[in-house]
MARDOFI-267932 format. One record per residue: residue in one letter; x, y, z of N, C-alpha, C in turn. Coordinates in steps of 0.02 Angstrom, whole numbers, plus 50000, padded with zeros to 5 digits. Example, Ala and Ser with C-alpha at 12.3 -4.5 7.8 and 13.67 -1.06 7.14 Angstrom:
BEGIN
a506604971650390506154977550390506604983550390;s506424988850354506844994750357506455000250394;
***
This chain:
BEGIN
x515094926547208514864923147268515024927147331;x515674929347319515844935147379515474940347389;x515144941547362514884948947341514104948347375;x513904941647359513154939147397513164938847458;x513834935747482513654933947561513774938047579;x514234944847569514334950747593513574953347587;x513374954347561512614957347544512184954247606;x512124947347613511834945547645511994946147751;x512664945547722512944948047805512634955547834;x512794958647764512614968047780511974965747789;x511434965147763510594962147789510644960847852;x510954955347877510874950847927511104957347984;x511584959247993511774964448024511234970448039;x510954973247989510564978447986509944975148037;x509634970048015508994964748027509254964848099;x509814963248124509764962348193510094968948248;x510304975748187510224981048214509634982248251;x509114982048190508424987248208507944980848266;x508384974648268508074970648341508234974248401;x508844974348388509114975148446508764984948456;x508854988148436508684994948433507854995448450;x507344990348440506694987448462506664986848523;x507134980948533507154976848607507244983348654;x507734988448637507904992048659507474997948702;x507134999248654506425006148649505844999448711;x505944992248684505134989748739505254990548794;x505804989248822506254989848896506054995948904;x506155002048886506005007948913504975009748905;x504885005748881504235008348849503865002448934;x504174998148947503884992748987504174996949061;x504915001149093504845002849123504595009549152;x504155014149082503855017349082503325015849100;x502935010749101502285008349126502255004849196;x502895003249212503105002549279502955008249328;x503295014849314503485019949361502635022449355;x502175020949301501365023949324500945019349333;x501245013549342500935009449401500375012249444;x500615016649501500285020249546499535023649517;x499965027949466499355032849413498955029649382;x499045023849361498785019649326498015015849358;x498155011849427497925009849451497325014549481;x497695019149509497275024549531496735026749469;x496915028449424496225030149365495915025849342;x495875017749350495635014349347495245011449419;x495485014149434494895011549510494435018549518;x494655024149489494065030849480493515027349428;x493715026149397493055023949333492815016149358;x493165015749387492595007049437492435010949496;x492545014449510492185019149574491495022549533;x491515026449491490945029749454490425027249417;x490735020649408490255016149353489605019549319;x489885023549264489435024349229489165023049159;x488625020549148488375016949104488395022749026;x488045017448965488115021848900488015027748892;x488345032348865488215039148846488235043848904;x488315038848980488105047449041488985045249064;x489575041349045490275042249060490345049749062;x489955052449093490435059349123491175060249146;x491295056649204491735057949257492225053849220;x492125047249185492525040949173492825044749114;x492475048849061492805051249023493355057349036;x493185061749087493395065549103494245065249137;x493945057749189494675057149208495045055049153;x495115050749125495345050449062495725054449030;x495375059849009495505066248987495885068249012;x495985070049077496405074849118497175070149108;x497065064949129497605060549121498115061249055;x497755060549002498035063248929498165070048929;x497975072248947498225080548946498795084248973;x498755078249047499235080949096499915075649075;x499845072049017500555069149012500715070648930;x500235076748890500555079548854500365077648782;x499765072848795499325072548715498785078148711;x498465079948643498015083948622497415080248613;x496985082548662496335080648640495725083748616;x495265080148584494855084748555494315080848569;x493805084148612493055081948641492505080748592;x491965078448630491345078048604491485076748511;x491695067948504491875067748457491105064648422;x490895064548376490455063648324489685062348361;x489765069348378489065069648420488925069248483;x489155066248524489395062248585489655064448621;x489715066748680489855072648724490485067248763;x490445061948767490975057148811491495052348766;x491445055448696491945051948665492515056248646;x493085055648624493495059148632494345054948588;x494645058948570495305057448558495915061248586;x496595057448590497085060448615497775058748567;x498035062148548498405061448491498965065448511;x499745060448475500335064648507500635061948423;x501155065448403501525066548350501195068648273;x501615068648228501335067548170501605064548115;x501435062848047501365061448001501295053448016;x501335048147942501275042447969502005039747981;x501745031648003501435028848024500845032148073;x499975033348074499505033548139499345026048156;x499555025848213499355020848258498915022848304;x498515019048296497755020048363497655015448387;x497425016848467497125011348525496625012948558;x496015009748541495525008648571495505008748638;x495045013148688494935012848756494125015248766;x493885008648805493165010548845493255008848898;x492875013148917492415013848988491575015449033;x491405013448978490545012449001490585006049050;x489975005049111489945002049149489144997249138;x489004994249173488464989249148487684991049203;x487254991549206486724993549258486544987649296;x486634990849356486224982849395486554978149438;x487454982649423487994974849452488384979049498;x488164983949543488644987849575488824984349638;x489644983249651489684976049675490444981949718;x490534977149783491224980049830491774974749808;x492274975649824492754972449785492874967549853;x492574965649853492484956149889492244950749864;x492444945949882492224940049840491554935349867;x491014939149889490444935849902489944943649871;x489334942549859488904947749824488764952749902;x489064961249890488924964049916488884969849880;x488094972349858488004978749832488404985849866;x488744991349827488914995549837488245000749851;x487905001449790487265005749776486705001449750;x486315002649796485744996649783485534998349709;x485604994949672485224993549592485754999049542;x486374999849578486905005249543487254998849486;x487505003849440487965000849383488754996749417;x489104992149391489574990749403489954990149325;x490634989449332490874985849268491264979749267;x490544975149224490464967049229491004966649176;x491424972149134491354970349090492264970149087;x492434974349152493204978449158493384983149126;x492814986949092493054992849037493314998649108;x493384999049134493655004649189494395000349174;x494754995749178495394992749164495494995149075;x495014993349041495224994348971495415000248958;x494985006748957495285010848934495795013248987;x495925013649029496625013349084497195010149048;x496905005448993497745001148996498025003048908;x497555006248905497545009648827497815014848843;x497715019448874497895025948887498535026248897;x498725019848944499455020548979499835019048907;x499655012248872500185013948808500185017848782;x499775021848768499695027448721500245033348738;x500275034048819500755038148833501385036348825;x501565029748843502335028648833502425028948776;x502205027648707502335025848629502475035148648;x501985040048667501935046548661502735048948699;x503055045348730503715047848760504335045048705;x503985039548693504605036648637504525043648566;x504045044548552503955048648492504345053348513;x504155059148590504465062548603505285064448599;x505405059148618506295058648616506615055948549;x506165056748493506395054848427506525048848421;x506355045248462506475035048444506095033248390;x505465037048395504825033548341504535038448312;x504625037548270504105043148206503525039648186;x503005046148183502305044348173501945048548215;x501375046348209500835047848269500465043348295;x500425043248382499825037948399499305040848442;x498785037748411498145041548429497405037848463;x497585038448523497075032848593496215037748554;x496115030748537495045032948537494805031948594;x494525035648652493915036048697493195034948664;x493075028248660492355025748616491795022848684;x491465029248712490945025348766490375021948718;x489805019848780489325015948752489375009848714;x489985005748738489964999548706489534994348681;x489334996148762488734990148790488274990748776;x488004997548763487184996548751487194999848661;x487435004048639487385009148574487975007348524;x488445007248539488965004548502489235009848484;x489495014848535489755024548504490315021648432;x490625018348445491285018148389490745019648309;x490165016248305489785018148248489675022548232;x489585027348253489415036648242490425037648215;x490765036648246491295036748266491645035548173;x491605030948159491615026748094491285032048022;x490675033648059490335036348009490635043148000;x490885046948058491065054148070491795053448020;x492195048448018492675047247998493385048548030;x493165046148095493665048548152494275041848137;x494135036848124494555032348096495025033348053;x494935037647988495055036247908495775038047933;x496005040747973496845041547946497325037247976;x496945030248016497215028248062497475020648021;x498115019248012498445015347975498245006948003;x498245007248088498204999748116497985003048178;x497534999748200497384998648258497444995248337;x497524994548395497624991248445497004990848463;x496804986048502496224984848540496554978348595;x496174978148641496074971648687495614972748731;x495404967048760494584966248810494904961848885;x494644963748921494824960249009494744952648984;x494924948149010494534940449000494924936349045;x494664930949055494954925249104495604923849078;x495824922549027496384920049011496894926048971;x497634925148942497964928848924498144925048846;x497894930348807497964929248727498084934248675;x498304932048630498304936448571498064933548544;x497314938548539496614937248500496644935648423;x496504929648384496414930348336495894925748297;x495344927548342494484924248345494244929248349;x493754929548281493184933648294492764933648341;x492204940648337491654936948361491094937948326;x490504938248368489714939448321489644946548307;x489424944348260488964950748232488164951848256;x488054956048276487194958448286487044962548284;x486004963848307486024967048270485344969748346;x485144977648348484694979248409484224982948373;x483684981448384483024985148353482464982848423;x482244988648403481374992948474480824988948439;x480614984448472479834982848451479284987548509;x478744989948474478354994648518477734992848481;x477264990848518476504989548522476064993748540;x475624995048509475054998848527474254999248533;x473834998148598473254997548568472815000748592;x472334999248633471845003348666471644999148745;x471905004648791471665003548858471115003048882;x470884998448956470224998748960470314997049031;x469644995749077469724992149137469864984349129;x470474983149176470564974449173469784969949199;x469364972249235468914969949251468134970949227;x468174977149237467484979849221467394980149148;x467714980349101467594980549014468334978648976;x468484973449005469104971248988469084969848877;x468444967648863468264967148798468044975348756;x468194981248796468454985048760469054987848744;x469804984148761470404985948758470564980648700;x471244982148693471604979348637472234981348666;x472544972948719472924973248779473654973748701;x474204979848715474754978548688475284974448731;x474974971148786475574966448824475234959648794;x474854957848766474514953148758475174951048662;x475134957048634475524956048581476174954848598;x476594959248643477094956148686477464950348684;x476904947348748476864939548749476764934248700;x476444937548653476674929748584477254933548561;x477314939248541478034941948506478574936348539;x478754937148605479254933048633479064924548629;x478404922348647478204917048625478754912048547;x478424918448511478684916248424479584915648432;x479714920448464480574920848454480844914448483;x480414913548557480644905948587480434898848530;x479934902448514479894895848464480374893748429;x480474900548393481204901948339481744897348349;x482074897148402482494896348432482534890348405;x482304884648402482314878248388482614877448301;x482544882648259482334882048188482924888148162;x483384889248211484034892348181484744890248182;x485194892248152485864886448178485994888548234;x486384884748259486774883348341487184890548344;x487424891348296487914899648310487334904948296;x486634905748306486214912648319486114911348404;x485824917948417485834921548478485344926648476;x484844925448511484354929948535484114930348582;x484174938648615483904940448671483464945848690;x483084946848709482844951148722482524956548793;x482334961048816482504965348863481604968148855;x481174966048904480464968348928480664977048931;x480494980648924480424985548946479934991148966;x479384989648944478804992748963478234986248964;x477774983349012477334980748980476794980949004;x476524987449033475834990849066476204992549148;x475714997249175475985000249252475614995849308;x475124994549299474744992649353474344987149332;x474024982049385473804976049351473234977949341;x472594982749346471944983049341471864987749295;x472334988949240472324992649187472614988949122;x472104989149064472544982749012472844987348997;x473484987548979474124990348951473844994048853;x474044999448855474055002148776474395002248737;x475135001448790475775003048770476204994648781;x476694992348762477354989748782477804991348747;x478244988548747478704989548729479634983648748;x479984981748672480374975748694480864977448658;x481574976848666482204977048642482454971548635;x482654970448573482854963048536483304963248516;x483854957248513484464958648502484544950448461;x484954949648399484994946448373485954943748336;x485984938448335486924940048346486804932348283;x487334930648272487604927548213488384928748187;x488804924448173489454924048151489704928648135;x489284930748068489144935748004488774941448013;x489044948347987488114948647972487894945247906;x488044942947868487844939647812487314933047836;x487524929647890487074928047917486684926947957;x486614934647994486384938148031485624939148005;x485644943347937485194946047881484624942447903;x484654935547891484164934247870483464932447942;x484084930948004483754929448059483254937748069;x483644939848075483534949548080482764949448037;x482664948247984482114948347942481594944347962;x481664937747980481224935947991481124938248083;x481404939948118481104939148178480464946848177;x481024951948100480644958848126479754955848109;x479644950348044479034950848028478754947648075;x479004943648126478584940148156478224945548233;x478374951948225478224956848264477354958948230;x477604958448164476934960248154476474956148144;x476504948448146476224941948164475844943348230;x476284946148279475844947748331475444951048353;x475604957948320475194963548319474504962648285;x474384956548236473974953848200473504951048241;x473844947548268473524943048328472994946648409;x473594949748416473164954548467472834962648459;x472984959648387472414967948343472644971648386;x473134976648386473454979948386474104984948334;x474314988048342474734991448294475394990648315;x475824989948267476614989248291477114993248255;x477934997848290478214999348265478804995748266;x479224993748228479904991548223480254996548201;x480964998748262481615003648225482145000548245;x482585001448186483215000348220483695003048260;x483915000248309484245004648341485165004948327;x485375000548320485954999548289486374990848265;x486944990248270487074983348259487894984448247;x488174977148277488964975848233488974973348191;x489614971948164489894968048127490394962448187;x490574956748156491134953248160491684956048179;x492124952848238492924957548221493384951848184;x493544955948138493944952848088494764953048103;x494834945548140495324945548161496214948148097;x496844949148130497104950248113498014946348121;x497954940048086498494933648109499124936248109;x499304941448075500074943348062500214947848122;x499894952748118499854956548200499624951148266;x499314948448260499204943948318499924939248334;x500244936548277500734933448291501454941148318;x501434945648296501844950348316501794950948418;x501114951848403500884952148466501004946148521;x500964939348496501244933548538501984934748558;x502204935148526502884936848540503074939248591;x502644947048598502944951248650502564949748717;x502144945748718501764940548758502194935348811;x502454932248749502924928148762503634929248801;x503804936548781504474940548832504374943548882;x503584944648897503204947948962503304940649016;x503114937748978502904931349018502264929249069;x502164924049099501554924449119501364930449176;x500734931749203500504933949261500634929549337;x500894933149360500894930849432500404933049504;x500314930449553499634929349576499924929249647;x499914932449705500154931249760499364928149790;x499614924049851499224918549897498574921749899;x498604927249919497884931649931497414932649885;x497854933749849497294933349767497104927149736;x497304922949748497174916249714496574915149783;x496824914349833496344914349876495404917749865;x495674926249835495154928249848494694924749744;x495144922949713494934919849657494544912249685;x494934909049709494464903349742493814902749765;x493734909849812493224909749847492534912249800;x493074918849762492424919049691492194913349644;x492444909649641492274904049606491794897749646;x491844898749707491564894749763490654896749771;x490934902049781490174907249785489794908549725;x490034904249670489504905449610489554899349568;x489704894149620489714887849617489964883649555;x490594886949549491104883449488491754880249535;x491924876949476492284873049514493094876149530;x493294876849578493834879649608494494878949589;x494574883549524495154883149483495874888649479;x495604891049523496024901149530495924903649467;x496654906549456496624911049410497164908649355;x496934909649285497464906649234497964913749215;x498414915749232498764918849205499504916949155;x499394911549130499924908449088499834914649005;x500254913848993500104917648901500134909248878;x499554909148829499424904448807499724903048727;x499934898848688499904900148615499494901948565;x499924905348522499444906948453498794901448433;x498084902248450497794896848434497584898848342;x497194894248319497094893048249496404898048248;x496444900848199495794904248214494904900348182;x494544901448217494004897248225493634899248181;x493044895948135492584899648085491854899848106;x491924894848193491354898148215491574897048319;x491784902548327491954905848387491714907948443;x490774908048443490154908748491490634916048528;x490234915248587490444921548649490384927948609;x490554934648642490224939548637490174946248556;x490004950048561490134954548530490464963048545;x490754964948481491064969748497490934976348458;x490824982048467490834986948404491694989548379;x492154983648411492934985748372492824980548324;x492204977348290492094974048225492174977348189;x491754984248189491644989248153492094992248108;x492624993048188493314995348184493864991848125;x493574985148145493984981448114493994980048015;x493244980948010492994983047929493284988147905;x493534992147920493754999247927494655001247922;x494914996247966495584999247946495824992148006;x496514989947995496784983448032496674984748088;x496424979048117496544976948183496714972348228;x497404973148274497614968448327497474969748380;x497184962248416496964963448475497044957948511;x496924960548584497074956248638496754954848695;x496694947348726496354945448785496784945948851;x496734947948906497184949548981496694947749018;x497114942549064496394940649124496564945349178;x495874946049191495584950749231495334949249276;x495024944449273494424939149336494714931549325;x494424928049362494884921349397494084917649317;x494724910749309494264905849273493574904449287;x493014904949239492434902649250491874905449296;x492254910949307491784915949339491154918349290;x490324918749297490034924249241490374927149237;x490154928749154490634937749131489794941049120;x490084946949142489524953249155488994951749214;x489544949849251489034948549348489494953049387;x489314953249449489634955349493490274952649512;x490374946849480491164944049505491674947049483;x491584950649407492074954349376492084961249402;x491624962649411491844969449443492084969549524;x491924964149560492254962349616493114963049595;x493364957649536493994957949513494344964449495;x493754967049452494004973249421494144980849454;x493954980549510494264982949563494754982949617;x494994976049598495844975849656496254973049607;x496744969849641497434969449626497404963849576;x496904958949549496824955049479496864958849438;x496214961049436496194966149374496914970949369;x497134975349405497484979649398498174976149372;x498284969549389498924965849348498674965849278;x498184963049279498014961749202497914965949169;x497704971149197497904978249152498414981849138;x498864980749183499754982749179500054976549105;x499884971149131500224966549071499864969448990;x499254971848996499024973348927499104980348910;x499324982448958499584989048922500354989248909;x500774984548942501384983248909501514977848837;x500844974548858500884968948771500644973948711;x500384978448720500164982448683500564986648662;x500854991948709501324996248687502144993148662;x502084986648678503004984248643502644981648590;x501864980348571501814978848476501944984948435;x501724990848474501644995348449502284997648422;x502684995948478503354996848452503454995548389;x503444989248388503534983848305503124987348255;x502624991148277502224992948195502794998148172;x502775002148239502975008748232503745007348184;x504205002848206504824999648180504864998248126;x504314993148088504694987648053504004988847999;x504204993647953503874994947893503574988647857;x503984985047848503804977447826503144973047865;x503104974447924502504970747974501994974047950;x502084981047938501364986647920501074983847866;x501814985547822501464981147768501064974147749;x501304967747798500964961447804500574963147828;x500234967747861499674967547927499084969847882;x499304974947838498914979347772498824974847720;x499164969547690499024964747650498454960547680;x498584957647740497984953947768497394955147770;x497344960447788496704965347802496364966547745;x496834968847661496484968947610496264963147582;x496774957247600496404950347563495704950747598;x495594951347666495104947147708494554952447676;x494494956247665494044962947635493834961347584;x494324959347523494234958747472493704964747445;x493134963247371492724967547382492064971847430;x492204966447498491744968847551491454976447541;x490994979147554490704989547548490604989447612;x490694990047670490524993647730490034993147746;x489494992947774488874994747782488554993847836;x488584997147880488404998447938487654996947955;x487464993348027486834992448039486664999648091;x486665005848041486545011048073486195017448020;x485635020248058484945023748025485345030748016;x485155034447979485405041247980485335046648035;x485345051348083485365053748136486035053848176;x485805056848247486365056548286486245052948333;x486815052448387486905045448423486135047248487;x485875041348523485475042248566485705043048642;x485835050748632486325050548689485755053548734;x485155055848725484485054648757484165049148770;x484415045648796483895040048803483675038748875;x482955033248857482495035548905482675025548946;x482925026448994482965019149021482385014549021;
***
């Protein structure tokens, strides 16, 4: 009997060594993200200054880059095709830990960081989305875990992904396929959002394919009965989908984006052209919406005797949440404690909420509890689904913009340019880098986090809603 509790004391001892020796490394890892505060903020207000949209992140990637370089990770460019994606990697062998960072911007929302609508660049990009905060707050952990490695606290390697084109292409897919992932043990991710969480709700899966019509032009007036109008197919195409709408479950989602549909009104159109986007829980039950909407393209083309092409252009998966890391992650949530909000900012949160006529709630910066995870969760999609099919992933919500604001308007990038956003990006790059801690630590969490991930997989195969080629980093707006 002596011999057990001795056993168990030596445990208990050890168990609250390697706490205390944890606790130890977050404190420095949290006032490491303190002292680049300054740096921090500053490269995140460059990439909400540049706002640039899928595939042309020049500058957004670049600063980035320089940033990782100049604090002593290795990067390696133009990753799987893609001239603006990129990795930065400091140590080696395992544990690899990786964290997700974007920065593509959205077209159309270029907004001054005030809280009533004032365009910067008339019809310029903004980011509705806070990815100028995201990959900023990725980067910054990435470096402190990169100082802990340095000074021999943590063995391993951690390795920040630069994945542009969120929003429109989904770069992490090329990314996946290139196999820029395969050595990466667990993953970090988190997204800007109204409230403060450790994510462990999926979201949708979807899916983007080009409908393009074709027929024969003519005069709108003078021989209008020798054309074969392709805006005419168009218009029932979308017709049918609105129909649709009635005759799918409550968790599908379809939208779609006009993009060509003749130049001038006294010419019947030869050409259009429509981008369709289709979302669902699953893709499992995604499939089937996807199928029927593609045939009902050629329902129309039938109709207005015309010719039609359908391609795909790409698609997610689900992110497959991760409960054991998410609960790791509450934790250090929980020792951060909430966000705080001085008068001015709640103020200028009020007034955003006033001006887009919600009801006047400020800003929630509480850390909220572990919620239950949902089996049908609505709201957006992500290509760290992808990620998430692929190898574990924990992730996290940081508010960024005041309650009930649109997400992907000008109010967020109003936020995502001052001192909201920039808290909420300091708190998620410290909830992030003290989990990281814990992976990096506590062999045993890796392991629960890696059990989870294989149950939820089970025999799942991968399979990407993506055509063979390279990414469309030509594309024509």
């Amino acid at each position: 009997m002596q011999k057990f509790i001795t056993i168990l004391l030596l445990m208990f001892s050890f168990l609250s060594a390697q706490s205390q020796s944890a606790n130890k490394l977050k404190k420095q890892l949290v006032n490491s993200i303190d002292m680049k505060t300054s740096d921090l903020t500053s490269l995140s207000d460059k990439i909400w200054e540049a706002a640039e949209v899928a595939f042309r992140e020049d500058k957004s990637a670049e600063y980035l880059i320089e940033y990782a370089e100049a604090n002593g990770l290795i990067v390696e460019k133009g990753i799987a095709g893609m001239p603006t994606a990129f990795t930065a990697t400091y140590g080696e062998g395992k544990p690899v830990i990786g964290i997700i960072g974007e920065f593509d911007a959205l077209p159309g929302l270029s907004q001054d960081t005030v809280p009533h609508r004032h365009e910067l660049i008339e019809g310029g990009a903004g980011h509705g989305c806070g990815h100028n905060l995201f990959g900023t707050a990725s980067l910054g952990a990435a470096i402190a875990i990169k100082e802990l490695i340095e000074r021999g606290e943590l063995q391993g390697t951690v390795k920040f992904f630069g994945t542009p084109a969120e929003e429109k292409f989904f770069g992490k897919l090329w990314m996946i396929r290139d196999g820029v992932f395969d050595d990466v043990d667990i993953c970090m991710d988190w997204h800007p959002a109204d409230k403060t969480e450790a994510n462990v709700q999926p979201s949708l899966a979807l899916v983007d394919f080009m409908v393009e019509f074709t027929g024969q032009t003519a005069h709108a007036s003078v021989d209008p009965w020798n054309a074969r109008a392709a805006n005419d197919a168009l218009e029932l195409y979308t017709a049918g989908i609105n129909a649709y709408r009635e005759h799918v479950l409550p968790s599908v989602r379809m939208h779609y984006h006009i993009q060509d549909a003749g130049k001038v009104v006294n010419v019947v159109p030869d050409y259009s052209r429509i981008w369709v986007r289709v979302r669902d829980i699953t893709k499992e039950g995604l499939q089937p919406v996807y199928e029927q909407v593609r045939k009902m393209a050629g329902g129309a083309a039938i109709m207005a005797n015309v010719e039609h092409k359908v391609s795909l252009i790409s698609g997610v998966h689900d992110l497959l949440p991760n409960r054991v890391g998410g609960a790791a992650l509450q934790k250090n949530l929980e020792t951060l404690g909430d966000i705080k909000y001085t008068q001015e900012e709640i103020d200028f949160a009020l007034e955003l909420q006033r001006n887009n006529g919600k009801p006047e709630i400020g800003i929630d910066g509480k850390i909220r509890p572990l919620r239950e995870t949902l089996n049908s969760p609505g709201g957006g999609s992500t290509d760290s689904g992808d990620v998430s099919y692929n190898v574990p992933v924990v992730s996290l919500a940081a508010t960024t913009a005041p309650k009930g604001v649109p997400w992907h308007s000008w109010s967020v990038v109003a936020s995502s340019g001052m001192s909201i956003g920039h808290k909420g990006m300091l708190h998620a790059a410290k909830a992030l880098g003290m989990t990281m801690v814990d992976i990096f630590k506590d062999s045993k969490l890796r392991e629960n986090i890696k059990k989870e991930f294989d149950e939820k997989i089970g025999e799942y195969e991968y399979d990407p809603y993506l055509d063979p080629g390279p990414p469309p980093i030509d594309y024509v707006d």
